[in-house]
C-alpha positions as CSV (number, residue, x, y, z in Angstrom):
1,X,-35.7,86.7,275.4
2,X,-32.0,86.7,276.1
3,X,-29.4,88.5,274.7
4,X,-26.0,87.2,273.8
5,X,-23.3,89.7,273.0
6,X,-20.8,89.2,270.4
7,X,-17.1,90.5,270.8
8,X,-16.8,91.1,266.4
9,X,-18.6,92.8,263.9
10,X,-20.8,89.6,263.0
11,X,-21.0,85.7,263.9
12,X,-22.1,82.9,262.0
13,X,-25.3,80.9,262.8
14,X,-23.4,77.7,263.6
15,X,-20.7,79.4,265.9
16,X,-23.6,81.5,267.4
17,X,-25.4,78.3,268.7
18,X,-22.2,76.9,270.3
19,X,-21.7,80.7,271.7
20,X,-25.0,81.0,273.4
21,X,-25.3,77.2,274.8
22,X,-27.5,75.9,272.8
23,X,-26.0,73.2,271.4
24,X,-22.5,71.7,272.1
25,X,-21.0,70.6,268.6
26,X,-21.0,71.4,265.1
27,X,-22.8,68.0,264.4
28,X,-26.0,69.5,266.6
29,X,-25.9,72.8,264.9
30,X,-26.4,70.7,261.4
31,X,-29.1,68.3,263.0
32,X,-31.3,71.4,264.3
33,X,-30.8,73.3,261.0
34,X,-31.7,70.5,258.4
35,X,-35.0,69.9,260.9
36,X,-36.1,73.7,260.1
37,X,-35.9,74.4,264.1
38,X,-34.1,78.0,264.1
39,X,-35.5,81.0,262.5
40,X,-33.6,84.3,262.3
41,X,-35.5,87.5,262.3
42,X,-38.7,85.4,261.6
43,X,-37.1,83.5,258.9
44,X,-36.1,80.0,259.0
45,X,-32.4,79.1,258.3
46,X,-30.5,76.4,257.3
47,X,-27.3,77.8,256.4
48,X,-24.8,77.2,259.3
49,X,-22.6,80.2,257.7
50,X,-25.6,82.8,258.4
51,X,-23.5,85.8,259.4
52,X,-25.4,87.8,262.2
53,X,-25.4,91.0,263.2
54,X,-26.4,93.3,266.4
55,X,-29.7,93.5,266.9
56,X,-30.6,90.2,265.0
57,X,-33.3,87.5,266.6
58,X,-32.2,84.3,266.6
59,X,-35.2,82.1,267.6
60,X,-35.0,77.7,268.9
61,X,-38.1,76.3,268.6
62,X,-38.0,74.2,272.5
63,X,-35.2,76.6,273.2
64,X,-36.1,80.1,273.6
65,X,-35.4,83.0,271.8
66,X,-32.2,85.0,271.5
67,X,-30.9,88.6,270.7
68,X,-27.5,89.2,269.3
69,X,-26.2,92.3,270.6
70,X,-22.9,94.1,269.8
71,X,-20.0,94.0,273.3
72,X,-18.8,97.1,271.9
């Protein structure tokens, strides 16, 4: 698992998966949403506007599996 630390209180979903790498544009985050390929704390999510918080899990199916952890 790899852990990706956030600089605010939260981030969204959509800015969180051009944070971490995993996808490059806005247009990608929508595409792996709508296919059901990202669950957050076991859940999946198709809301780009997800807020997350420290200690969240953030998992890609084919991508891996992320932790959002607070810089502070």
């Amino acid at each position: 698992m790899r852990t990706v630390r956030i600089h605010t209180e939260h981030i969204t979903l959509g800015q969180f998966l051009k944070y971490a790498n995993i996808i490059a544009t806005g247009g990608e985050a929508k595409a792996i949403l709508q296919e059901g390929l990202v669950r957050v704390d076991g859940n999946k999510e198709r809301r780009r506007g997800r807020k997350l918080y420290p200690g969240m899990r953030v998992d890609v199916d084919g991508l891996g599996s992320y932790r959002v952890e607070s810089d502070a």
